[in-house]
N, CA and C atoms as a LAMMPS dump frame, in Angstrom:
ITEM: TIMESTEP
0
ITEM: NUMBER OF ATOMS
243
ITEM: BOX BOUNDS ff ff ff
-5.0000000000000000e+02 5.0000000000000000e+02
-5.0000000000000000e+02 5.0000000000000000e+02
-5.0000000000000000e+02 5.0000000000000000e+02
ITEM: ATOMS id mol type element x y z
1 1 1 N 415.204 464.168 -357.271
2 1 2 C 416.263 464.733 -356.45
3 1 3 C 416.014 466.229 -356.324
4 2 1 N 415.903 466.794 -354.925
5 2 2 C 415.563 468.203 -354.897
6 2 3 C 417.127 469.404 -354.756
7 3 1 N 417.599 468.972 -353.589
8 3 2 C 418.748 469.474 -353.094
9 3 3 C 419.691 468.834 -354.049
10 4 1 N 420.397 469.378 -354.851
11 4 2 C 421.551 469.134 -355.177
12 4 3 C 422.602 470.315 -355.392
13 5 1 N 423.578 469.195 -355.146
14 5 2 C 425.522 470.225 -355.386
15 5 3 C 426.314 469.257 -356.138
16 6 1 N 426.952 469.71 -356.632
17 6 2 C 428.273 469.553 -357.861
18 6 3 C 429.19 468.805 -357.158
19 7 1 N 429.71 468.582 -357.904
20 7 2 C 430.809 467.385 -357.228
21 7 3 C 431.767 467.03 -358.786
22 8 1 N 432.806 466.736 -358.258
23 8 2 C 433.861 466.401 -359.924
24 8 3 C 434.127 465.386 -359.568
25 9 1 N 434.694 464.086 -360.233
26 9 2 C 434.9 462.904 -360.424
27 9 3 C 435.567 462.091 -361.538
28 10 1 N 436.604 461.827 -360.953
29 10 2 C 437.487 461.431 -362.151
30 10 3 C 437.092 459.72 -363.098
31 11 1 N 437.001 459.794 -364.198
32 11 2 C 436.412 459.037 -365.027
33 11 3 C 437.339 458.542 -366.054
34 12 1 N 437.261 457.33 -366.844
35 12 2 C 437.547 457.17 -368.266
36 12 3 C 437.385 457.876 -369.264
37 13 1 N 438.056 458.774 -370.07
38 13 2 C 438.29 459.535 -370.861
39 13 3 C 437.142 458.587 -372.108
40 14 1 N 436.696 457.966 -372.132
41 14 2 C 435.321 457.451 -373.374
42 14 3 C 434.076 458.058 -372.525
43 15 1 N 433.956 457.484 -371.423
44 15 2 C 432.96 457.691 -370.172
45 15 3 C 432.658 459.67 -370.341
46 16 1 N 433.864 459.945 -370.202
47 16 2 C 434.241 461.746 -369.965
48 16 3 C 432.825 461.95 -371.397
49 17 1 N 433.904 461.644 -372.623
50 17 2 C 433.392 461.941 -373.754
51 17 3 C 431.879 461.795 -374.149
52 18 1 N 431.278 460.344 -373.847
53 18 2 C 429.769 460.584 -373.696
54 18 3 C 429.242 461.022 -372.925
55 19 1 N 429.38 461.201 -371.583
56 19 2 C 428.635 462.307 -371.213
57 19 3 C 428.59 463.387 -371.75
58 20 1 N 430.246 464.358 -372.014
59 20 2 C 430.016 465.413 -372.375
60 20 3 C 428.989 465.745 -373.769
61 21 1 N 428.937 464.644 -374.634
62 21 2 C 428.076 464.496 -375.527
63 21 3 C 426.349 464.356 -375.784
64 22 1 N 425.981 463.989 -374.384
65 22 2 C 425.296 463.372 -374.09
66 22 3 C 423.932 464.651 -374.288
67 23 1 N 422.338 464.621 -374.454
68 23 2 C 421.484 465.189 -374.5
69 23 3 C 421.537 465.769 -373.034
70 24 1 N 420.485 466.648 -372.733
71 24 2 C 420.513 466.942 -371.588
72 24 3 C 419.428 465.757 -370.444
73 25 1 N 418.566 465.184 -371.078
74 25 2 C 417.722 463.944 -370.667
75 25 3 C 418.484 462.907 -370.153
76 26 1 N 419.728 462.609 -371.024
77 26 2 C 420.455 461.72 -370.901
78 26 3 C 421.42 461.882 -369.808
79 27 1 N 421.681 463.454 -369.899
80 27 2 C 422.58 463.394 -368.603
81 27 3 C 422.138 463.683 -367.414
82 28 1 N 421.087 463.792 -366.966
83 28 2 C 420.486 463.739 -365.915
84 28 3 C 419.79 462.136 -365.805
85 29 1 N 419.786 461.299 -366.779
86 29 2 C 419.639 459.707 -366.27
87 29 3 C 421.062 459.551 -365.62
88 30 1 N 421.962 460.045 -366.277
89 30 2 C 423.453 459.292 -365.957
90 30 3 C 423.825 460.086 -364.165
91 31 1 N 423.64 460.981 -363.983
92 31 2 C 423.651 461.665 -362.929
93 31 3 C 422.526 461.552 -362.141
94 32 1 N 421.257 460.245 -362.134
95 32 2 C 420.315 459.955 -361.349
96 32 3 C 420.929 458.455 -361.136
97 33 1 N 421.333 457.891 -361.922
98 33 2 C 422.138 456.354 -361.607
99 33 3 C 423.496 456.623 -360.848
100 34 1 N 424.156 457.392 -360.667
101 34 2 C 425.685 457.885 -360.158
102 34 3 C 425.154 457.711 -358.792
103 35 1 N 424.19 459.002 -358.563
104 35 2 C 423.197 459.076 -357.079
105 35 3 C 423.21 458.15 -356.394
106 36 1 N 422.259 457.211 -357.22
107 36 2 C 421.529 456.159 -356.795
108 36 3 C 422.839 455.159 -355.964
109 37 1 N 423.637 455.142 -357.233
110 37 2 C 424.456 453.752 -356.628
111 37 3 C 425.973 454.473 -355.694
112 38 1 N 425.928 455.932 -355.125
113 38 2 C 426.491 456.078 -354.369
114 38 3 C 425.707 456.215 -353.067
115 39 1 N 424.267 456.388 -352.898
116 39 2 C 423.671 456.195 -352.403
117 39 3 C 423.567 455.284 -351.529
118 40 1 N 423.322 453.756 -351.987
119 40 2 C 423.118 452.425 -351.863
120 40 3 C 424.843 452.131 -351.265
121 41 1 N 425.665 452.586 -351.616
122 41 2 C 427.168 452.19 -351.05
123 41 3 C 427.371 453.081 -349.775
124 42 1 N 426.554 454.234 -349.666
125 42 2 C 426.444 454.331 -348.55
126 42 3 C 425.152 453.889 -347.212
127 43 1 N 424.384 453.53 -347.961
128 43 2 C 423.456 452.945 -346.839
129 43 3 C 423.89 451.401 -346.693
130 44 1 N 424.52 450.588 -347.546
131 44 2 C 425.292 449.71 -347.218
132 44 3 C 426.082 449.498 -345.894
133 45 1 N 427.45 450.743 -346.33
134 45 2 C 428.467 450.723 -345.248
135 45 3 C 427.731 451.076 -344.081
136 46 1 N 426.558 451.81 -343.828
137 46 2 C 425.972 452.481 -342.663
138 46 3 C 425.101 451.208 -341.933
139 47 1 N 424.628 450.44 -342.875
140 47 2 C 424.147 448.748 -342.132
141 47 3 C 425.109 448.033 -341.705
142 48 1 N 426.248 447.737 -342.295
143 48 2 C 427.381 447.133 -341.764
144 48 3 C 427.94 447.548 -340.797
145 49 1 N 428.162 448.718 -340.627
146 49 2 C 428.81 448.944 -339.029
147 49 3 C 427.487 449.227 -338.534
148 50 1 N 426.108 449.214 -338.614
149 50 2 C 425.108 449.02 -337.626
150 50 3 C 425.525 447.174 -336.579
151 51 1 N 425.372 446.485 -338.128
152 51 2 C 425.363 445.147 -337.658
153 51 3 C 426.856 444.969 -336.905
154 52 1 N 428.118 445.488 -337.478
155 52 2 C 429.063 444.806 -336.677
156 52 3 C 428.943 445.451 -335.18
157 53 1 N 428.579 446.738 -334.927
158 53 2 C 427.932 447.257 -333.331
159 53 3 C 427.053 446.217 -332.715
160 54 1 N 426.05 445.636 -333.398
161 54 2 C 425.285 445.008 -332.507
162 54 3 C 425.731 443.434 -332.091
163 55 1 N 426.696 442.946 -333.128
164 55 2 C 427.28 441.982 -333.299
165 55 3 C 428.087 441.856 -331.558
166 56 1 N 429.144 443.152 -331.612
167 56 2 C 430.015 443.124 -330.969
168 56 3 C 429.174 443.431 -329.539
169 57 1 N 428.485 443.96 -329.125
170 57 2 C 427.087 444.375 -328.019
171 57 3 C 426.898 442.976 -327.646
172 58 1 N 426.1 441.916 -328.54
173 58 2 C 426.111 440.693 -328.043
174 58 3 C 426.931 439.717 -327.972
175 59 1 N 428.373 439.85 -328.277
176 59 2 C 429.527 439.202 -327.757
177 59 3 C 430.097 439.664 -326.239
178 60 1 N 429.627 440.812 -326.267
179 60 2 C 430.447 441.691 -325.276
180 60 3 C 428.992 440.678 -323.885
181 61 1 N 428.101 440.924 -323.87
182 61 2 C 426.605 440.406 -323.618
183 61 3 C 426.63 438.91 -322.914
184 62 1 N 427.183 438.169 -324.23
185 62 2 C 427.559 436.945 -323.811
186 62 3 C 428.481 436.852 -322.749
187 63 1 N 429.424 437.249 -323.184
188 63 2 C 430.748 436.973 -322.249
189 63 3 C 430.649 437.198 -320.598
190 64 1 N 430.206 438.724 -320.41
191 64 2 C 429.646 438.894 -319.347
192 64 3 C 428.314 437.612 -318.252
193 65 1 N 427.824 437.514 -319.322
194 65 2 C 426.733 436.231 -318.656
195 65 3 C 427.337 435.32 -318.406
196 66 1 N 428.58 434.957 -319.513
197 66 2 C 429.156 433.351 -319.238
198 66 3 C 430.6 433.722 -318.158
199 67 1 N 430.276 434.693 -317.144
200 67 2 C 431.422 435.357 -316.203
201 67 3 C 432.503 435.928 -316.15
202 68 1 N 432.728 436.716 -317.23
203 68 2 C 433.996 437.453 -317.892
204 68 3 C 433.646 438.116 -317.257
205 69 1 N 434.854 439.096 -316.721
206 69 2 C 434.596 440.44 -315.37
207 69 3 C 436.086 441.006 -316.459
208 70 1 N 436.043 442.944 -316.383
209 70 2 C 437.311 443.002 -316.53
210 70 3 C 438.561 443.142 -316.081
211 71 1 N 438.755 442.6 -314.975
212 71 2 C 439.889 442.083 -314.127
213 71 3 C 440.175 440.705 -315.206
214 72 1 N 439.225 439.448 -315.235
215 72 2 C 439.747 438.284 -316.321
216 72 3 C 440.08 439.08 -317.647
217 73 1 N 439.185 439.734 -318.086
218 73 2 C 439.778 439.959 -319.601
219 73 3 C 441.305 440.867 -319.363
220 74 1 N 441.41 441.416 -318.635
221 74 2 C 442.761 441.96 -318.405
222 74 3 C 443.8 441.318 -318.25
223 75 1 N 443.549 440.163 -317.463
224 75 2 C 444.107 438.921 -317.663
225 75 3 C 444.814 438.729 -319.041
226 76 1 N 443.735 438.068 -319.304
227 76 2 C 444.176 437.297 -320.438
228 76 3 C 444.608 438.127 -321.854
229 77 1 N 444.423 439.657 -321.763
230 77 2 C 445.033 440.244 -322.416
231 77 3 C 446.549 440.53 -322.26
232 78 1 N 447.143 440.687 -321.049
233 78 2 C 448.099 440.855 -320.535
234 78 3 C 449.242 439.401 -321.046
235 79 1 N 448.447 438.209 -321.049
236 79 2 C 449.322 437.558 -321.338
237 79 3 C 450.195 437.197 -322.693
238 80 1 N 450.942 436.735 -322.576
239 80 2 C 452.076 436.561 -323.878
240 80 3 C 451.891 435.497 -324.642
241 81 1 N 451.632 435.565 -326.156
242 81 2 C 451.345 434.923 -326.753
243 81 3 C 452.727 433.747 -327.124
């Protein structure tokens, strides 16, 4: 990791305690796993709304081919359930 900044984060008061205890080796493993797996939760969420975009692209795709115009979808939005 080259670029880094600080950040605070609220924790379990045992959690608090070993770190603060912790070697300095050790706390830079614990602060390379934190990274990592906020990392991964964000390249996650960033695939998921990739996929639900492309998802919704080829619904939108379909519909149009199978003759949805938006005059019909206005339609049928308009109506009362």
């Amino acid at each position: 990791m080259t670029d880094l900044k600080e950040i605070t984060i609220k924790v379990p008061i045992d959690i608090a305690e070993h770190y603060r205890n912790a070697d300095e080796l050790e706390k830079l493993q614990i602060e390379t796993k934190i990274a990592f797996v906020l990392k991964n939760q964000m390249l996650s969420q960033a695939s998921a709304i990739i996929k639900l975009r492309q998802t919704m692209t080829e619904i939108g795709k379909k519909a149009v081919d199978n003759g949805l115009t938006p005059e019909i979808l206005a339609s049928i939005l308009s109506e009362d359930n």
